[in-house]
N, C-alpha and C positions, 0 to 999 in steps of 0.2 A: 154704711150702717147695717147692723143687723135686721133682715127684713121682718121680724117680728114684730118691731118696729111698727108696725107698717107704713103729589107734594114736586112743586116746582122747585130747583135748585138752583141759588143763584150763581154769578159768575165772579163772586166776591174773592172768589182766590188767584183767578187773574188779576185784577188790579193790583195787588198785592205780592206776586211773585219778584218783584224788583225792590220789595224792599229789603233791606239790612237790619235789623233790629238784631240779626243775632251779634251785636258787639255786646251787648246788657253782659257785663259779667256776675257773677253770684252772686254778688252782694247788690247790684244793679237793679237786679230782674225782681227781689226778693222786695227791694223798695219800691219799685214798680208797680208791682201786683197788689198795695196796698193793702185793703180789705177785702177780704174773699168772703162767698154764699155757696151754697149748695141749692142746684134744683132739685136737689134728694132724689125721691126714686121715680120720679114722673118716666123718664126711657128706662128707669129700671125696674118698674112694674110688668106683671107678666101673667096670662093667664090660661091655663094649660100648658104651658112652655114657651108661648108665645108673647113678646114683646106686648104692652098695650099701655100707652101712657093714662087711660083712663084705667085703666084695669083694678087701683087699688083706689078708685073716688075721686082722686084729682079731674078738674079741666083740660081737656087741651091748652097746653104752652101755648102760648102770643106773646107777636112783640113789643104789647106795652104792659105785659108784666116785666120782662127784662127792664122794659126801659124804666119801669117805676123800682125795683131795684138799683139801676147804674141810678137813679135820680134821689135815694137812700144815699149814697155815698161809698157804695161797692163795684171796685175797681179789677174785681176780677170771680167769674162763676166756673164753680164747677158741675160739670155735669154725667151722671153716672147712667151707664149704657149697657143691658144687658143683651144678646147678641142669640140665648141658645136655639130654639127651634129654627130661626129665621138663617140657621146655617144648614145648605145644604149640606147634599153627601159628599164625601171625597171620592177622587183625591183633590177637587177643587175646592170644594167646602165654599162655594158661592155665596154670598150674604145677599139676603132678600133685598133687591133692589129698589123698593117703595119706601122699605124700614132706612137702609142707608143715607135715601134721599132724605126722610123725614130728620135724622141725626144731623146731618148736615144743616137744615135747615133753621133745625132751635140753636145749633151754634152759628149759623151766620146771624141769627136775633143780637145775639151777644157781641160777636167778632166785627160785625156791622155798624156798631157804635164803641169801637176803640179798645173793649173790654177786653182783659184775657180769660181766657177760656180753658179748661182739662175737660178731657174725656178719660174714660177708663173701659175698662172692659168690668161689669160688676157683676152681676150676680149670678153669672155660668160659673162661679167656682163654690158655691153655695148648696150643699147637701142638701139640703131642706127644700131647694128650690126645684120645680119638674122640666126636662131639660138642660141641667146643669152639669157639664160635661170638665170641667176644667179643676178636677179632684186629684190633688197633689198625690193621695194614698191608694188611687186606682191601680189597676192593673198595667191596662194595657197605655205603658208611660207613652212611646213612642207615634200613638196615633193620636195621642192628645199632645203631644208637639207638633204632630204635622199638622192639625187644624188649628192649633194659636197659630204656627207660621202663615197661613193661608190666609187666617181670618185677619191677622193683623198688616198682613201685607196688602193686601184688600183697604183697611182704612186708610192707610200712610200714602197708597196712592192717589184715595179720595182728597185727601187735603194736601198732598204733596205742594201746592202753591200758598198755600196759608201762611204767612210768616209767623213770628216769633212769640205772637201775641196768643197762638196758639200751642201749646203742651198736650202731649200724648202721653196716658200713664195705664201701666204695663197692667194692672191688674185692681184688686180692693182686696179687700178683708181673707184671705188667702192664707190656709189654714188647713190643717184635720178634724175639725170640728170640736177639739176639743181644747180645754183651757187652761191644760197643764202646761207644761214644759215642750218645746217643741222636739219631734220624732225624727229620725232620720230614717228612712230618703229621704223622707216629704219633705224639707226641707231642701234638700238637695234639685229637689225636682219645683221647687219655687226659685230657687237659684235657676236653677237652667232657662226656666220662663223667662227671667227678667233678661237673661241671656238672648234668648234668640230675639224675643220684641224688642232689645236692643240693636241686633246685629238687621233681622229683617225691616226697621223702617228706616237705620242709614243705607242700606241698599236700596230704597225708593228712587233717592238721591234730591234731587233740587233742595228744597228749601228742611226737608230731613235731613239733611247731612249735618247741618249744624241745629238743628232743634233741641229747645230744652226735654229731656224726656224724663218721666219720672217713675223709682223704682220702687216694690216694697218687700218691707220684710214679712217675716211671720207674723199675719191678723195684723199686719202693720202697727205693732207693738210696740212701745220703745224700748222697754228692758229684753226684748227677743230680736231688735234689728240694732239697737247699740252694743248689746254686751255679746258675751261668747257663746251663742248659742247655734252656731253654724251660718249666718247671714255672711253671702259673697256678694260686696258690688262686682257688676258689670264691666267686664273690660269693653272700650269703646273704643274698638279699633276700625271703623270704617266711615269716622267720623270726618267730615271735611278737613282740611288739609287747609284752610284757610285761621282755624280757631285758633289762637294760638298756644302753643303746646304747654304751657305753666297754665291752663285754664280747662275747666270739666264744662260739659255740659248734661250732667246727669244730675235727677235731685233724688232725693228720699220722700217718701210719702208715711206719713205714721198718722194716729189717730187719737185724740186724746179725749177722755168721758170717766176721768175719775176725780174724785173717789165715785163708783157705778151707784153707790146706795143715795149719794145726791144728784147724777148725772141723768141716770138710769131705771133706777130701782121704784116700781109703780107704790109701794105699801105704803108710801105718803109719811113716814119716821123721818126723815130726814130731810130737811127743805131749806136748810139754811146754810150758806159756806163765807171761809174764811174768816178775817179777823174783824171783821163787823158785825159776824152772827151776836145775838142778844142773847139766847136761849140755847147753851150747853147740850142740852138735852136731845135738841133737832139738828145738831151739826156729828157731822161723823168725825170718829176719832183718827182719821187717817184724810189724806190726799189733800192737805191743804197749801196754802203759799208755800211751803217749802218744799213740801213734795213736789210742786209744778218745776219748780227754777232747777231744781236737780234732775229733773226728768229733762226739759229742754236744756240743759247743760250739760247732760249727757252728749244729747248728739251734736253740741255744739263741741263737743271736746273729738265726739270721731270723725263727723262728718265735714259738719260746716268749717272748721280750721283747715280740712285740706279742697275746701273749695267748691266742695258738692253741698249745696245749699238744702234745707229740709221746707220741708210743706207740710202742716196738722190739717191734710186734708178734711177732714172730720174733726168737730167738737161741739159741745153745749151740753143743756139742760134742759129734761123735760118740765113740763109746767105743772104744778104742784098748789097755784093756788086757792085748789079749793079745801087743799088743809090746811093750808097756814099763808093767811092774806097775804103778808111780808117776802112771801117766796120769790114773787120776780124783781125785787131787789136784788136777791143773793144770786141770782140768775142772771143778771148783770156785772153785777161785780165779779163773779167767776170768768165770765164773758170778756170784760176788760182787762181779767188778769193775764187769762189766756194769750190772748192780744198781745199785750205790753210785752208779758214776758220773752213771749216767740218774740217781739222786735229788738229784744236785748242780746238774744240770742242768732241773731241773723236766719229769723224763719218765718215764712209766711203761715197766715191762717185762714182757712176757710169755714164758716160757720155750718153746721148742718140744719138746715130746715125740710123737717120731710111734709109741708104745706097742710100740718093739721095744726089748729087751733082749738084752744080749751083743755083741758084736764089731758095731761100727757104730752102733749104737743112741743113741736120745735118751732112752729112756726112764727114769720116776725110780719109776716103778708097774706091777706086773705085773697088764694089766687083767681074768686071770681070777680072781688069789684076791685083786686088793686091796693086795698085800701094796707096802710101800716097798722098792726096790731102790736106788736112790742116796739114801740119808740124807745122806750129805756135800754131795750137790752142792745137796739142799733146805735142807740148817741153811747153807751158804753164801748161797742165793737171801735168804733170812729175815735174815743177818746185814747183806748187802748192802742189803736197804729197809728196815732200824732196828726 
């Protein structure tokens, strides 16, 4: 999400080096993962350039907020990881080893109770953000390739024993900053990312070789990573030799938050979606049911048919009730639609929560007592993936 928006380590990945779980094929994994959450920008808050999970208000993560999540009915978290000052200099480009530890440690919270889990790399490719080096339309292309090589060969070896239940995704919201039509090179040079953090974490080897990994396109867009707009998947050539060759194990990552003026948009005009809205006046004239199933229909016509399954990493509605009572109703039922329709489509969803509650908010949990704050919009999430 756009940030405007706004340590011992266990041995959990030995235990788990001997399992198999990578047989989950596409459509396997995707029923697997159920219902997906976001712990929003807690590792991706940041102050000075400097990682700090407190940085933007949040608590420190514990594991009985996870565990009051998995105990909602969410079967798989994502968690979004910003990396920039805590990288040293090259040519090693060493990641701060306390910060590493601490990442590890809120996904063993998760991975430790059966969940699956994504990480990414997020808010180093973010203009806006101080320390943010991973700028598709920079100059100097070639040294910001050799520190995603470094930096990401650095995690792949940290989790190198994690099995399946664990996904590694290539990047976030990955862009020129701007919201037109996508530029080239910059695009080209988001292709080649997805490139090397494909090729460098099947070169870890163990339990990498056959991991689900996940790619994106432009600002993880669907009309910019479906249609013809320069998006290259990944060739996966140094993929385990056990996978069987008629099967990918690459997914796509998109994001969905429209129409923005309901999703998005603070001016409080618009609070009401799809075909149960009452009030014409408060629903926007675009992005409704039918724009959803066409949008996830897209990628189910490019992607998911040949195998590489997609993930709405990102979605929801901020909270709007204090213009219009009826608002998280409709903040439900978008929620559901979402859901349903990605499961018609052969796609997981993960909802975004960036852990603020009241006027704007995504949040579904208050993360200091624990407690659930949108039940509606979570028995919607659950109704939506069956």
């Amino acid at each position: 999400m756009a940030v405007a928006l706004t340590a011992s380590v266990s041995g959990l990945a030995n235990q788990a080096s001997g399992e198999t779980a990578a047989s989950l094929n596409a459509s396997q994994i995707v029923a697997d993962m159920g219902a997906g959450w976001n712990l929003g920008n807690q590792l991706e808050a940041s102050s000075n350039g400097y990682p700090s999970e407190t940085a933007w208000g949040q608590p420190t993560v514990t594991q009985a907020l996870i565990d009051r999540v998995k105990a909602a009915g969410f079967k798989t978290i994502r968690i979004p990881v910003s990396y920039l000052r805590n990288i040293g200099p090259g040519p090693n480009y060493a990641i701060n080893s306390a910060w590493l530890n601490r990442v590890q440690q809120v996904v063993d919270y998760a991975y430790s109770r059966g969940m699956y889990v994504l990480i990414n790399m997020h808010g180093d490719g973010y203009k806006s953000v101080t320390g943010s080096w991973l700028i598709c339309d920079a100059g100097d292309q070639a040294t910001i390739k050799a520190k995603y090589q470094k930096v990401w060969q650095q995690i792949a070896y940290r989790f190198q024993g994690y099995n399946q239940h664990l996904i590694l995704e290539s990047m976030n919201e990955e862009f020129d900053g701007q919201y037109g039509k996508p530029t080239q090179p910059c695009y080209s040079n988001i292709n080649a990312y997805n490139q090397i953090f494909v090729d460098t974490v099947r070169k870890t080897g163990g339990n990498n070789s056959s991991r689900w990994l996940l790619v994106a396109g432009w600002n993880t867009n669907i009309d910019y990573t479906a249609g013809n707009y320069g998006f290259a998947l990944p060739s996966d050539r140094y993929r385990s030799s056990s996978i069987p060759a008629n099967e990918q194990r690459i997914m796509l990552s998109v994001h969905y938050y429209s129409p923005w003026d309901f999703a998005g948009e603070t001016s409080g005009a618009i609070t009401q979606w799809g075909r149960g809205a009452t009030n014409p006046s408060k629903k926007s004239t675009w992005g409704q049911e039918d724009y959803l199933d066409a949008q996830l229909k897209m990628m189910y016509s490019k992607f998911v048919t040949s195998g590489y399954p997609v993930v709405v990493g990102e979605y929801g509605s901020i909270d709007k009730s204090s213009f219009d009572s009826s608002n998280n109703r409709y903040r439900a039922d978008f929620a559901r639609a979402v859901v349903a329709t990605a499961k018609k489509y052969g796609a997981a969803t993960v909802y975004w929560d960036n852990g603020h509650n009241g006027q704007y908010g995504f949040g579904l949990f208050d993360r200091r007592s624990y407690a659930v704050t949108q039940q509606g919009i979570i028995s919607a999430i659950m109704s939506g993936v069956g």
